[in-house]
C-alpha positions as CSV (number, residue, x, y, z in Angstrom):
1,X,-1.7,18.5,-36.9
2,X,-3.6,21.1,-34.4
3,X,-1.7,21.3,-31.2
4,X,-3.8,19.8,-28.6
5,X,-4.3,21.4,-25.0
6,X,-5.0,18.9,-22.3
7,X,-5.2,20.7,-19.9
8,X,-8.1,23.0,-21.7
9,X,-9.8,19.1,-22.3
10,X,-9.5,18.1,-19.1
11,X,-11.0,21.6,-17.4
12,X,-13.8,21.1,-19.9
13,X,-14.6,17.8,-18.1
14,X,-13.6,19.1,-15.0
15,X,-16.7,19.0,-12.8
16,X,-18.2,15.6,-14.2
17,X,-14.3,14.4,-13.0
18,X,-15.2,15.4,-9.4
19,X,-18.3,14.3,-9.4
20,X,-17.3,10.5,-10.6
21,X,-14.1,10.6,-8.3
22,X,-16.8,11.5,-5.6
23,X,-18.8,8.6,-6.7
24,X,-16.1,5.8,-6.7
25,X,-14.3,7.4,-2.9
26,X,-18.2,6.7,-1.6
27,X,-18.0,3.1,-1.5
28,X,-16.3,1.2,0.9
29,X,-13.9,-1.0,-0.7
30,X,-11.9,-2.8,1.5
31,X,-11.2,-6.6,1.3
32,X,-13.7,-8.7,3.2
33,X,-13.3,-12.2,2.4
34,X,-15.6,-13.3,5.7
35,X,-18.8,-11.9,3.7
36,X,-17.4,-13.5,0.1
37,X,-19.6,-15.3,-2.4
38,X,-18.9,-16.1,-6.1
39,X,-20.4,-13.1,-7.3
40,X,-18.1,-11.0,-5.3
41,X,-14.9,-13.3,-4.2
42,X,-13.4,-10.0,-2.2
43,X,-16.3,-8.8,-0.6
44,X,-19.3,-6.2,-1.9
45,X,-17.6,-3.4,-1.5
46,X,-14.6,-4.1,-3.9
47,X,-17.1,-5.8,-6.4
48,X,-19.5,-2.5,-5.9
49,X,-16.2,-0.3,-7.4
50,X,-15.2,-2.5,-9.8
51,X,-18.9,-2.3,-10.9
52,X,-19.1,1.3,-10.6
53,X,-16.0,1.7,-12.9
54,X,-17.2,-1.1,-15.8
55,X,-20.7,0.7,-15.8
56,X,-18.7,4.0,-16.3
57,X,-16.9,2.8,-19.3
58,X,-19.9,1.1,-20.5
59,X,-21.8,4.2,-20.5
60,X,-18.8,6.2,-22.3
61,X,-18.7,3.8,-25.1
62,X,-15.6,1.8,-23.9
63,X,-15.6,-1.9,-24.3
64,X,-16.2,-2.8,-20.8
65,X,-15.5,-6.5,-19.5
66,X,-15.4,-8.3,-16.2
67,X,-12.9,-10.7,-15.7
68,X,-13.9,-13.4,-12.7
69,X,-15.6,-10.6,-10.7
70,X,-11.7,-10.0,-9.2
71,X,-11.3,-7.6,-12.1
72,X,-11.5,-6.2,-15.5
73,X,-10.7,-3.7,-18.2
74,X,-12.3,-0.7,-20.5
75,X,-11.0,-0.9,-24.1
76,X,-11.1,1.5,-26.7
77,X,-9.1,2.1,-30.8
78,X,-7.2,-0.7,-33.0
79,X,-3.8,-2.3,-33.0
80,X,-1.8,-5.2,-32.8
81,X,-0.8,-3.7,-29.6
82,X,-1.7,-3.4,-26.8
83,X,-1.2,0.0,-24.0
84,X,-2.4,-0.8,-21.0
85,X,-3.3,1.5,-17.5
86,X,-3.6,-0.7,-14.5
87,X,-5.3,0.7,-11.7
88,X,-6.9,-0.3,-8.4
89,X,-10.2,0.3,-6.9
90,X,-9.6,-1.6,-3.4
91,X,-8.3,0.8,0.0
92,X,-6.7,-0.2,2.7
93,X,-8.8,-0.2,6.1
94,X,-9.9,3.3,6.7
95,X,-8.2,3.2,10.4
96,X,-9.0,6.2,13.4
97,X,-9.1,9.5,14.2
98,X,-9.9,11.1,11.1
99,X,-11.7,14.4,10.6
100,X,-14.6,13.8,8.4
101,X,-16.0,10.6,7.4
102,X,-13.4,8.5,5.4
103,X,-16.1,7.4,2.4
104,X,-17.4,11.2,2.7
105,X,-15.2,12.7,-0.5
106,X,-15.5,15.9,1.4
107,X,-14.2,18.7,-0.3
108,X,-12.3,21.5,1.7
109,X,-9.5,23.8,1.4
110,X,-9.2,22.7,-2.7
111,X,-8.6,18.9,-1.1
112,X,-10.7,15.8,-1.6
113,X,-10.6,14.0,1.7
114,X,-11.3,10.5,1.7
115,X,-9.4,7.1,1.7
116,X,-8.5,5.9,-1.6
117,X,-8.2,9.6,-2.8
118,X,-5.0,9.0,-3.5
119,X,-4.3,5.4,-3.4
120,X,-5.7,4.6,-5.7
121,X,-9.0,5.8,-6.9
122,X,-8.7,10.0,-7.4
123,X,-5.6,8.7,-9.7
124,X,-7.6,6.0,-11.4
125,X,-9.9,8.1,-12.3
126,X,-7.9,10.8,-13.6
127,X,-6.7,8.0,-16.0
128,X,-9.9,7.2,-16.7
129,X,-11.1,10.7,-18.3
130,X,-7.0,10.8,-19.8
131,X,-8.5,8.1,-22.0
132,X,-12.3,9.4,-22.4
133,X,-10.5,12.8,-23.3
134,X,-9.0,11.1,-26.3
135,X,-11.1,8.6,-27.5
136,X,-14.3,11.8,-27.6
137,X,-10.9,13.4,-29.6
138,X,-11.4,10.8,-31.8
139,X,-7.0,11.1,-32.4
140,X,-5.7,8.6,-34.6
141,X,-4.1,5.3,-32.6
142,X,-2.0,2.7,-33.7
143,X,-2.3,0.6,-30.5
144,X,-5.4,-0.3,-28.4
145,X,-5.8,1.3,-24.6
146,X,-6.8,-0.4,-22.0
147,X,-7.4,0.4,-18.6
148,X,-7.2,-2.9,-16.5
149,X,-8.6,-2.2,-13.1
150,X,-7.6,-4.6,-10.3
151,X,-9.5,-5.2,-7.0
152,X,-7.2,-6.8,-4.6
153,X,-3.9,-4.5,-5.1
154,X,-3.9,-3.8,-1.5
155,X,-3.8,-7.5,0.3
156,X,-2.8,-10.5,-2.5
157,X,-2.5,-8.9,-6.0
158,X,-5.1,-12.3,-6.8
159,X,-6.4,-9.8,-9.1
160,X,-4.2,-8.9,-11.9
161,X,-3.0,-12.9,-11.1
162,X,-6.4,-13.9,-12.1
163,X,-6.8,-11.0,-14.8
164,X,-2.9,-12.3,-16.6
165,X,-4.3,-15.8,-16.6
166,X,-6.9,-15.3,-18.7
167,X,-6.2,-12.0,-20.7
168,X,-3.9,-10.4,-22.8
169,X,-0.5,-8.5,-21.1
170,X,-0.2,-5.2,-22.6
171,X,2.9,-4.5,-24.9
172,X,3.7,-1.9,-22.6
173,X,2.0,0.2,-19.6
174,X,1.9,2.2,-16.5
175,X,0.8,2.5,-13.6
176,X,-0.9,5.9,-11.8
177,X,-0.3,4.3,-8.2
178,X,2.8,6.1,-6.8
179,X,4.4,9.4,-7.7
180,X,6.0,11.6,-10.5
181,X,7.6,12.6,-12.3
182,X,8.7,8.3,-13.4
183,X,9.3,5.3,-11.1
184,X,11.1,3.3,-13.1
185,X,12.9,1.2,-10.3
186,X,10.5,-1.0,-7.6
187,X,11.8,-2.9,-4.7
188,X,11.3,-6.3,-4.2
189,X,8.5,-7.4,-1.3
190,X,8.7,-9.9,0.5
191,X,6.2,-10.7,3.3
192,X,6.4,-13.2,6.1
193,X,5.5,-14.4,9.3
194,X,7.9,-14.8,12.5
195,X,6.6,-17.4,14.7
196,X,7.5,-18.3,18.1
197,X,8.6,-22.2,18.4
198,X,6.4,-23.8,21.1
199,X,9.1,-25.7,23.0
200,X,9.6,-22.6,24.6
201,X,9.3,-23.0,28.3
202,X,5.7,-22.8,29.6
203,X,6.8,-22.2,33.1
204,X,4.8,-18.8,34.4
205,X,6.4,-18.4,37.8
206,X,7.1,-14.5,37.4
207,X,3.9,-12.2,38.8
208,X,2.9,-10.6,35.4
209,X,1.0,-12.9,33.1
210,X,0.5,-11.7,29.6
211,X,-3.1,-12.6,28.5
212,X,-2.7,-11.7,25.1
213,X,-0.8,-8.5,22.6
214,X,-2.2,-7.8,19.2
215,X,-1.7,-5.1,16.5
216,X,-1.8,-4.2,13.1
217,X,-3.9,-5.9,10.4
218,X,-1.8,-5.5,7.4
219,X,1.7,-6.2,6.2
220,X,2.2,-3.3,4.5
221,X,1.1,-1.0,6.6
222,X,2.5,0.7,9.8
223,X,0.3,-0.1,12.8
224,X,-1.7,2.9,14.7
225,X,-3.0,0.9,17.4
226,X,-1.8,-1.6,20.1
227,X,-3.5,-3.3,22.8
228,X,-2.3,-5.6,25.5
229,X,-3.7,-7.7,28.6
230,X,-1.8,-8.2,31.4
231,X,-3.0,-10.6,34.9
232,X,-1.2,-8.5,37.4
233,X,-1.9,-7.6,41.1
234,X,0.6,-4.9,40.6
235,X,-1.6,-2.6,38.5
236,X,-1.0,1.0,40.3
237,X,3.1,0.6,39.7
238,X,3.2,-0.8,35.8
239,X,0.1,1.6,34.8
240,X,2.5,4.2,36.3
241,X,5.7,2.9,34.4
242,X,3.1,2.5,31.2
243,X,2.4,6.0,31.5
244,X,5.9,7.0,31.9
245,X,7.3,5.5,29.2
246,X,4.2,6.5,26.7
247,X,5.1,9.9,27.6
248,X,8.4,9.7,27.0
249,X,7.6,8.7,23.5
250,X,5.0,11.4,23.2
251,X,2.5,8.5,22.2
252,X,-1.2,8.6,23.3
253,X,-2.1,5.9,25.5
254,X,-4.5,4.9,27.6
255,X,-5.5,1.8,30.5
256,X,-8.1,0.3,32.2
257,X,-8.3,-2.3,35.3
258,X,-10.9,-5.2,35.4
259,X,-10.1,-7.2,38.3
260,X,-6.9,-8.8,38.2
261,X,-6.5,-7.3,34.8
262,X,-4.7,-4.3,33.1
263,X,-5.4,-3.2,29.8
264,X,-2.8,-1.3,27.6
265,X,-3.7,0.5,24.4
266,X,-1.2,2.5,22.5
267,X,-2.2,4.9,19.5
268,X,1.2,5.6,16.9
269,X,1.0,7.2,13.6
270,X,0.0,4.8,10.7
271,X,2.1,5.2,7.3
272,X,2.8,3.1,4.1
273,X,4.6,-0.4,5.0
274,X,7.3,0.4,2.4
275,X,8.3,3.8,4.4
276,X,8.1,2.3,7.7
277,X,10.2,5.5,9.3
278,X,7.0,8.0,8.3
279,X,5.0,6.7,11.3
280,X,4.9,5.4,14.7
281,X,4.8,1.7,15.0
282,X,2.2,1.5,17.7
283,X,2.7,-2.2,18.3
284,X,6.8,-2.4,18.7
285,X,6.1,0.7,21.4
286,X,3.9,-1.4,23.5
287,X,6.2,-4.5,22.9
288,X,9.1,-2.7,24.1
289,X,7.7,-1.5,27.1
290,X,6.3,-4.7,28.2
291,X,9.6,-6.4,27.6
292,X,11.2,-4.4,30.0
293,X,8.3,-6.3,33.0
294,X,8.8,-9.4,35.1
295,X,6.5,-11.1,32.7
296,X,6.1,-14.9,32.6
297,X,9.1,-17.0,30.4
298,X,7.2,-17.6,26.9
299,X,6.0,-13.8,27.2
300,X,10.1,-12.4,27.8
301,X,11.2,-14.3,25.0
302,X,9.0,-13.0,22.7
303,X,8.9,-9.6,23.9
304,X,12.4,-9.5,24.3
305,X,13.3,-10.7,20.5
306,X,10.9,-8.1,19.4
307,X,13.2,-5.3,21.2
308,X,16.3,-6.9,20.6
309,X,15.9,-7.1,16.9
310,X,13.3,-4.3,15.4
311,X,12.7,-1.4,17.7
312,X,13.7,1.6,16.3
313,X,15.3,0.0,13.4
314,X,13.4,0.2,10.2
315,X,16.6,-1.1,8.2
316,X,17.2,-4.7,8.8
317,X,20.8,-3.8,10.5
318,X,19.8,-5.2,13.5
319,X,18.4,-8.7,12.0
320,X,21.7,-8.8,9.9
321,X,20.0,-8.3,6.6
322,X,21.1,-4.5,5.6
323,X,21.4,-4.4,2.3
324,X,21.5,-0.8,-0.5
325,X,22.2,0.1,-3.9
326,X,22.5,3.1,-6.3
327,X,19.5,2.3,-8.0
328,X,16.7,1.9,-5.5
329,X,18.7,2.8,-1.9
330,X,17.9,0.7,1.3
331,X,16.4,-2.1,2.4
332,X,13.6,-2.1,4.7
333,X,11.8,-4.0,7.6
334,X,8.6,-3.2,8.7
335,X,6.6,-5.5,11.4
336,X,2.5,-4.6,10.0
337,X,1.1,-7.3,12.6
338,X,1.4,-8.7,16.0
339,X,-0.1,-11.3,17.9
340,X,0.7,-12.9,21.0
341,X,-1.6,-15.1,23.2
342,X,-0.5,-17.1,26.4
343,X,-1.9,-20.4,24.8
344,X,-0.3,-20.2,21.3
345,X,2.7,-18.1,21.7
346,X,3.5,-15.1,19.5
347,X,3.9,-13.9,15.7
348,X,5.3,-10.8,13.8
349,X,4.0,-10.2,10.1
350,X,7.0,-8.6,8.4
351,X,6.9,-7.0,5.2
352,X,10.7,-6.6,3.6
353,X,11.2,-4.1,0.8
354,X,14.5,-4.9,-0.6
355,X,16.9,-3.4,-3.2
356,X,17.0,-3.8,-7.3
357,X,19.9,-6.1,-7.1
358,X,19.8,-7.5,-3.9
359,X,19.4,-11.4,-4.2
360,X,16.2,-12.5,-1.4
361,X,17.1,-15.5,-0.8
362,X,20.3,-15.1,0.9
363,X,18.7,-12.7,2.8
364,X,16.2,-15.3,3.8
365,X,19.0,-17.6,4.5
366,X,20.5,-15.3,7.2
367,X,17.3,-14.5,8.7
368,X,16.8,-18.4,8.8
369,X,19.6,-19.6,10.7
370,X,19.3,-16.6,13.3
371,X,15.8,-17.4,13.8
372,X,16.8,-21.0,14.9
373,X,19.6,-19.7,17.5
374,X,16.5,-17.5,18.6
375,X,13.8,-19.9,18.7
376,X,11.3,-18.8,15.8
377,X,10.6,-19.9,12.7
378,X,9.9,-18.3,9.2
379,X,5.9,-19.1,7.7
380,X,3.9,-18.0,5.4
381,X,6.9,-16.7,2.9
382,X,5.9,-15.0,0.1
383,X,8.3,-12.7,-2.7
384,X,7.8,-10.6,-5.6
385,X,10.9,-9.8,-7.5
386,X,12.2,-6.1,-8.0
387,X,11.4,-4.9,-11.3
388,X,13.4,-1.8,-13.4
389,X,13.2,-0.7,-16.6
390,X,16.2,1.2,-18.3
391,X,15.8,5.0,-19.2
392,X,16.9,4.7,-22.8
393,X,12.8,3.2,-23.2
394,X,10.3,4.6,-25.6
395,X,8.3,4.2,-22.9
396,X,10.5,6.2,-20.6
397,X,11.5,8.5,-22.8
398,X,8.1,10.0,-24.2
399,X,6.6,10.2,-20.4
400,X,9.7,12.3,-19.7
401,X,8.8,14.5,-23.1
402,X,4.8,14.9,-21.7
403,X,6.0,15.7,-18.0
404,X,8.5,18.3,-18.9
405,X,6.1,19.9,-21.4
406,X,3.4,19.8,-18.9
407,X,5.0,20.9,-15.8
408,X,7.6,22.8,-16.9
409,X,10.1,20.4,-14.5
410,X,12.9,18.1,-15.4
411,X,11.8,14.7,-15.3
412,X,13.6,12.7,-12.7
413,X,14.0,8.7,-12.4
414,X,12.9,7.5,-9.2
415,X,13.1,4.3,-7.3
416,X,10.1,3.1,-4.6
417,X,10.0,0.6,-1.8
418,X,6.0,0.4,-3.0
419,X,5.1,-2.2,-5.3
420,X,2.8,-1.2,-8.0
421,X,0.8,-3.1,-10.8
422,X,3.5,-1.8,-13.0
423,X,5.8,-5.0,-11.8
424,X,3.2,-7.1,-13.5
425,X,4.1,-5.9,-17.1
426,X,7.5,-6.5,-18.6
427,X,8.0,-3.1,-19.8
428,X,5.5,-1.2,-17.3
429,X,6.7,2.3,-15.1
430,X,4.7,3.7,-12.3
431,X,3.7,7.2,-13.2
432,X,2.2,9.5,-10.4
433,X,-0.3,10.4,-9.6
434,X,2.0,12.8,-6.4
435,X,3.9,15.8,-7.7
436,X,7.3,16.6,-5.9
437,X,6.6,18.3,-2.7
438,X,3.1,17.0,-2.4
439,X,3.1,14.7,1.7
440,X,2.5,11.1,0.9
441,X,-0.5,10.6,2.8
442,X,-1.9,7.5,1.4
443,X,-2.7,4.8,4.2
444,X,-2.8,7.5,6.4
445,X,-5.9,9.4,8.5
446,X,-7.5,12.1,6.4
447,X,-6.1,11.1,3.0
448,X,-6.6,13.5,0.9
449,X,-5.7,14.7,-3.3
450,X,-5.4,18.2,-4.6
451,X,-8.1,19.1,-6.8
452,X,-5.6,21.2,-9.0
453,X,-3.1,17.8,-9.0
454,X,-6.1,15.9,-9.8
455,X,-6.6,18.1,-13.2
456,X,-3.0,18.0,-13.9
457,X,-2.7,14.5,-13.7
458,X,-5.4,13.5,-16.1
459,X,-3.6,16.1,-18.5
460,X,-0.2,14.4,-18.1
461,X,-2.0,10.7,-18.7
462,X,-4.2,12.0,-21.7
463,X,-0.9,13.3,-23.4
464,X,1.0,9.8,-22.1
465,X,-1.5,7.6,-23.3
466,X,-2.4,9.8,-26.8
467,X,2.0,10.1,-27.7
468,X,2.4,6.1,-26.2
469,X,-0.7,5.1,-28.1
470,X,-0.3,6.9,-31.7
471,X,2.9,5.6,-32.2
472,X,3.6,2.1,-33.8
């Protein structure tokens, strides 16, 4: 058989791949359940991508289908089994302070800036010319391919839920959501809400009154922005202290008086949920500083558990629940939302990443019973189990073959605090789409993907899925 190169294929292809990844980082994708309807259950924009990437396929010659407008696959060759590539086409919000428009798919400096362009939709489609690259090949398969695209990856995975309910699960898969060279180990998540119990005392006889404290919107992401409303007559000496203590941090910051009121706002550095030291937790800043005020009783205990327990500890030690292993490392905590009103009391959104053989729910059970001594309670509990696949693989082993022939690199195992769609397949590995030494900017302000790592990738998965695919 003629030695194939992909990488010639794929720089054949190579401006109709920019242009489509342009395409799909133009629309904006993000969850919006307030504007649902049944012909888009996540919002327009999600349904608009997963649209975009079915009408692709469609025109390529793929068997295209839409499963529940949630989700849905390309299909292409014959088989018994099936390989499957799950992707996402849903971003998280775009968030501040970037420097070109986030849905622009600017191209500068060999970069394509824009958010998704990395997470997930530059790898996405990567994978999607890997498998246009060898179906126009016309190679000989033994299994079917099929990229299953999901639309809700990002907030409640009800996608590939929806998507498993009603289709076939691949024989065996991966998943270009996270980095190379394999990620064969992935952390368990659970997320959660700490809530303040009520009986705590009303009484407000201190002279700082906090109105209300929000930040954060997502679980799994760190939070950039924090704002708080204080009733104060004392608004010269904490905007001083406020200022002091921002500085201090080096954390812009900014506030603004309306009659008896001060308003705080705090900007921190937003990062992945799973890597919660990579940013600047904007809403545990604030919440330490305003536990250290006078503030009224239901205010101190809430502000004060906050510091007590998570500032400037990303690794559960603190709550009691610090936990490692050999085969994914630690355990971590990061608080993605806040919200505290003088009427209903406060809450912390937690997302927990926790190690391969760490068992959840005597974790749970500890947090539990300090919770009680501390008056809060544990809502809203949700887990997905850790998920590893052993090295000796097929699947395992040929990605390591392609990698090293493609890059030239050893292939290293890695483990992730990210979940990825590969946890929904039994024998499933997330596989890139960052190279080693690449920043890991996704979720972050001016989210970019190199061009050049964009090419590579789609010769890597073209390879992957040809070698994974041929073979019975």
């Amino acid at each position: 058989m003629t030695k194939i190169d992909w990488m010639a294929e794929v720089e054949k292809r190579k401006d109709a791949l920019i242009q489509d990844t342009q395409g799909l980082l133009h629309i904006k994708s993000i969850l919006d359940e307030e504007h649902a309807s049944s012909e888009a259950p996540l919002g327009k924009g999600v349904k608009e991508a997963l649209d975009y990437m079915l009408h692709l396929g469609e025109k390529d010659g793929f068997i295209a289908k839409n499963v529940g407008n949630v989700s849905g696959h390309l299909e292409f060759g014959e088989g018994k089994d099936l390989l499957g590539v799950l992707c996402h086409v849903d971003v998280v919000p775009e968030g501040d302070g970037w420097t070109s428009d986030p849905f622009g798919a600017e191209i500068r400096n060999g970069k394509i800036y824009a958010r998704g362009a990395l997470d997930d939709k530059g790898p996405t489609m990567a994978a999607y010319y890997a498998m246009k690259i060898v179906k126009e090949l016309g190679l000989p398969l033994a299994k079917r391919v099929r990229m299953i695209i999901g639309t809700d990856e990002e907030s409640g995975w009800r996608c590939v839920e929806h998507y498993f309910n009603h289709e076939e699960m691949p024989t065996l898969g991966f998943a270009p959501d996270a980095d190379f060279p394999i990620i064969n180990a992935e952390k368990g998540i659970a997320n959660f809400d700490i809530v303040q119990n009520v009986l705590v005392p009303e009484a407000s006889n201190n002279n700082i009154g906090v109105v209300s404290f929000v930040s954060g919107k997502r679980y799994n992401m760190v939070p950039d922005f924090a704002k708080a409303v204080l009733n104060t007559k004392n608004q010269n000496e904490i905007s001083q202290q406020f200022t002091n203590f921002m500085n201090n941090h080096e954390l812009e910051h900014n506030f603004t008086s309306e009659k008896d009121q001060l308003i705080l706002e705090v900007k921190g550095i937003s990062a992945h949920g799973s890597l919660p030291e990579h940013g600047k937790n904007a809403g545990l800043f604030l919440a330490e500083f305003l536990s250290t005020l006078n503030v009224d009783s239901k205010a101190e205990h809430y502000f004060q558990f906050v510091s007590r327990y998570f500032f400037k500890d990303s690794r559960g030690v603190k709550i009691g629940v610090a936990y490692s292993d050999d085969i994914s490392g630690d355990l971590t905590v990061n608080p993605g939302k806040f919200s505290y009103s003088a009427e209903s009391g406060g809450s912390i959104g937690i997302t927990c990443r926790y190690s391969v053989t760490n068992k959840i729910e005597k974790t749970k059970a500890k947090l539990d019973l300090l919770l009680e001594k501390e008056g809060f309670v544990m809502e809203n509990f949700s887990d997905s189990k850790p998920h590893h696949v052993d090295e000796k693989e097929f699947l395992i082993q040929t990605m390591k073959k392609v990698y090293e022939e493609q890059t030239g690199e050893k292939a290293e195992l890695i483990a992730i605090g990210g979940g990825t769609y590969a946890r929904s397949l039994k024998l499933g590995v997330a596989f890139g789409p960052l190279f080693p030494g690449r920043p890991d900017i996704a979720h972050q302000k001016d989210e970019y993907m190199y061009i050049e790592d964009l090419v590579k990738a789609t010769a890597i998965y073209a390879q992957t899925i040809y070698e994974l695919a041929q073979n019975k």
